[in-house]
MARKOL-200250 format. One record per residue: residue number from 0; residue in one letter; x, y, z of N, C-alpha, C in turn. Coordinates in steps of 0.05 Angstrom, whole numbers, plus 5000, padded with zeros to 4 digits. Layout:
REC     i   aa    n.x    n.y    n.z   ca.x   ca.y   ca.z    c.x    c.y    c.z
REC   NUM    a      X      Y      Z      X      Y      Z      X      Y      Z
...
# end
This chain:
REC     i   aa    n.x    n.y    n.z   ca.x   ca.y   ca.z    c.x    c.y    c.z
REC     0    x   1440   7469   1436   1426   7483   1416   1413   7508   1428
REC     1    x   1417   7527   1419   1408   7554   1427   1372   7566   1417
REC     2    x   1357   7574   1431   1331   7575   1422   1337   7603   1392
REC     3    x   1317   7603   1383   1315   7629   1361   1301   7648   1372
REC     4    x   1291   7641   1405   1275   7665   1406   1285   7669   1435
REC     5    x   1296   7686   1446   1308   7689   1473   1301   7706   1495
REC     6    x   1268   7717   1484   1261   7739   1501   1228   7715   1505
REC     7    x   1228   7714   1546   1197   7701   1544   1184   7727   1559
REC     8    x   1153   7716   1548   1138   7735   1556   1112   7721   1565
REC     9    x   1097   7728   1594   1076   7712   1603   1051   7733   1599
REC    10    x   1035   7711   1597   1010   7740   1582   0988   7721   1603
REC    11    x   0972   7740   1612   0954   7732   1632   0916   7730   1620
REC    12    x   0910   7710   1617   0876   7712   1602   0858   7690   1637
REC    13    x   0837   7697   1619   0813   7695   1636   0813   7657   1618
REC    14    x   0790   7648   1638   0788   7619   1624   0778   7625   1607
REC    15    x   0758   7645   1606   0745   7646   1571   0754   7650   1552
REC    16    x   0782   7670   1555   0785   7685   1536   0812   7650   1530
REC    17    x   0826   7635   1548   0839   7612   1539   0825   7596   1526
REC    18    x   0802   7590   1535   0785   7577   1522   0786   7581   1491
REC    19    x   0770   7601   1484   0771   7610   1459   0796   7613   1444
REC    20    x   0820   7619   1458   0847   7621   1437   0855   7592   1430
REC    21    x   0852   7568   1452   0860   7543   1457   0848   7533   1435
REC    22    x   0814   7542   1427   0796   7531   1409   0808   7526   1383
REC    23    x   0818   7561   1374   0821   7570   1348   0857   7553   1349
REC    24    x   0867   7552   1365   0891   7545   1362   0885   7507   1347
REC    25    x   0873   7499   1360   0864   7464   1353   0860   7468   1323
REC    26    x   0844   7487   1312   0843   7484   1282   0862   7493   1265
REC    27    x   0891   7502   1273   0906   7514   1258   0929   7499   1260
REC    28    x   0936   7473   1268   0951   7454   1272   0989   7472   1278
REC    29    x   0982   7494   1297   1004   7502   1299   1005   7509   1330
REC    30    x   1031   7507   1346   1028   7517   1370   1013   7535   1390
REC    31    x   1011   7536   1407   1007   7557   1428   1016   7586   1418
REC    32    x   1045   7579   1426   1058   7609   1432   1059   7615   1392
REC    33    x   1064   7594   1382   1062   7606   1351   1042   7626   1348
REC    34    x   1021   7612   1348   0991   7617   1348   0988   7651   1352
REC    35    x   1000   7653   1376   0991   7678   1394   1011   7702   1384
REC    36    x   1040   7686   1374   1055   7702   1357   1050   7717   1331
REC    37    x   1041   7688   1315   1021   7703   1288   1005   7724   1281
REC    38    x   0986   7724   1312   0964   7737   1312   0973   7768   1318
REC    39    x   0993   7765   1347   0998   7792   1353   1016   7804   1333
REC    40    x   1031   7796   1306   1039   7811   1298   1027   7816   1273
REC    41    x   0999   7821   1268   0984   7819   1259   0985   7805   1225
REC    42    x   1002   7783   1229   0982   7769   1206   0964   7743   1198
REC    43    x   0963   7737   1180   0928   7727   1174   0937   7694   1182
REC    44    x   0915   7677   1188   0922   7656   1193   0895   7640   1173
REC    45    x   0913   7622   1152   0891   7602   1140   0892   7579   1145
REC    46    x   0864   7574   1142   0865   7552   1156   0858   7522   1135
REC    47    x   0862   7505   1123   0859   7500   1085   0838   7468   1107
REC    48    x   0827   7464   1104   0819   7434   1118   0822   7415   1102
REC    49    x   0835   7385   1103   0831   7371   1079   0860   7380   1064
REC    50    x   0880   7399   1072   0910   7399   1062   0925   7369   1069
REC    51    x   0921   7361   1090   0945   7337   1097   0931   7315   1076
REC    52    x   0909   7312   1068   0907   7294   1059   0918   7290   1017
REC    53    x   0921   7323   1015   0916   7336   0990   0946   7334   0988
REC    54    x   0957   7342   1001   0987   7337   1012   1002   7305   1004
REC    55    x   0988   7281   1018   0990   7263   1015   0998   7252   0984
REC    56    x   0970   7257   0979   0971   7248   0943   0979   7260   0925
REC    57    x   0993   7288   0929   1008   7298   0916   1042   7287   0914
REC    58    x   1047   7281   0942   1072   7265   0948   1071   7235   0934
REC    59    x   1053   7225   0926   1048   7195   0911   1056   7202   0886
REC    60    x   1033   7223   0872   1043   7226   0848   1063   7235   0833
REC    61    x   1080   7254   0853   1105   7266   0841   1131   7233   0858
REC    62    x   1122   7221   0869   1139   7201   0880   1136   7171   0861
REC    63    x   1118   7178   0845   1115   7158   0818   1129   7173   0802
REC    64    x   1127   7200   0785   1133   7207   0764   1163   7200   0767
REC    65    x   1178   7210   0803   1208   7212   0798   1213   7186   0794
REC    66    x   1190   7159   0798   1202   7134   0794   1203   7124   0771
REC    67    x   1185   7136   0748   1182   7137   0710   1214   7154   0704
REC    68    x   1209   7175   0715   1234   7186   0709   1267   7181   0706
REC    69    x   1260   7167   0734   1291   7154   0736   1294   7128   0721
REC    70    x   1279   7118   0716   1275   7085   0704   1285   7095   0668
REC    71    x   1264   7132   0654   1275   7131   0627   1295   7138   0623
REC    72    x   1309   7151   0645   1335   7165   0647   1352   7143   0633
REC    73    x   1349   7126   0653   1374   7099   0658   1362   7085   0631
REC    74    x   1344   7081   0608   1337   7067   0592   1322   7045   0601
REC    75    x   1322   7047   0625   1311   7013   0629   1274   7016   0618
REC    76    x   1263   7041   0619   1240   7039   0610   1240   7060   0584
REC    77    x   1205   7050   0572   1206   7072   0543   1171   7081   0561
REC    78    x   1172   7108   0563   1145   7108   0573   1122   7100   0552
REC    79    x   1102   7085   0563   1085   7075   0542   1053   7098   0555
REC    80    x   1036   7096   0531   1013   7110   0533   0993   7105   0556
REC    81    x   0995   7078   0565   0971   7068   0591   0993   7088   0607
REC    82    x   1015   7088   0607   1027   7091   0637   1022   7126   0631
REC    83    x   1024   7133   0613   1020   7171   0607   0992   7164   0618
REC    84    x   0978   7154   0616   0945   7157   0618   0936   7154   0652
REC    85    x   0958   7139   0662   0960   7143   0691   0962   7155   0702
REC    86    x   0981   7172   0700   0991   7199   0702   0978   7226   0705
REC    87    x   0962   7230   0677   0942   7244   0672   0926   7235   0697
REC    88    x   0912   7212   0694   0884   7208   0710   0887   7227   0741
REC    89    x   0919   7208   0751   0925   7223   0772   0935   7243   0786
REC    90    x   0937   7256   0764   0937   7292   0763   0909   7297   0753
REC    91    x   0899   7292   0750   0864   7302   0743   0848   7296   0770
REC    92    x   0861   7278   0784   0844   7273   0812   0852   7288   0833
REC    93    x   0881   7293   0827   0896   7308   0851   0885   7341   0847
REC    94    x   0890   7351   0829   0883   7375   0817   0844   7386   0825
REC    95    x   0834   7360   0821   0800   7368   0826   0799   7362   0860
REC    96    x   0820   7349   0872   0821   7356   0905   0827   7390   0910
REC    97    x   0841   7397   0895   0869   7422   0911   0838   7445   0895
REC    98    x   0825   7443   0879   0802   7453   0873   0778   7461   0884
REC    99    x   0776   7427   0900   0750   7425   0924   0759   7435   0948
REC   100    x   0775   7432   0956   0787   7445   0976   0792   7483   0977
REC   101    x   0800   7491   0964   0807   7518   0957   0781   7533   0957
REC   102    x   0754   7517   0941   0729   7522   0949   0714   7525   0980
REC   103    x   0729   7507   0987   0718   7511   1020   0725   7530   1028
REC   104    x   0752   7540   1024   0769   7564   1042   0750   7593   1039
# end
């Protein structure tokens, strides 16, 4: 397998100045050399805190719906109102995360 990037380049810092890139790099859950790539070609790096978790429960709820879905497809189910009300709830909880979160940023 061939790399995508085929030109290396060694960049020389002080401990402080590693220090501090090493720092900001820990909170951006992305590489080293990514990191230093992003930056030098100047664009923005966000940083969302509380995504993997927002992430998570978003993957639950759309990994339920495709399981309602496929069940009324095939007839084997008739969606009933508790189970819509489920639904709702848990798009009303996921939705007031991706909310609180977006607040922090």
């Amino acid at each position: 397998m061939s790399r995508k990037r085929k030109i290396s380049v060694n960049l020389w810092f002080s401990e402080k100045e590693l220090s501090e890139i090493m720092d900001k790099v820990s909170k951006t859950h992305l590489s080293r050399s990514d990191y230093i790539r992003i930056c030098a070609l100047g664009k923005n790096i966000t940083v969302v805190s509380g995504i993997r978790d927002l992430l998570y429960e978003l993957r639950e709820v759309s990994n339920y719906l495709g399981h309602i879905t496929y069940k009324v497809n095939q007839g084997d189910v008739t969606v009933l109102g508790d189970e819509l009300k489920e639904i709702k709830e848990g798009l009303r909880v996921v939705w007031g995360k991706v909310v609180k979160v977006l607040k922090k940023s």
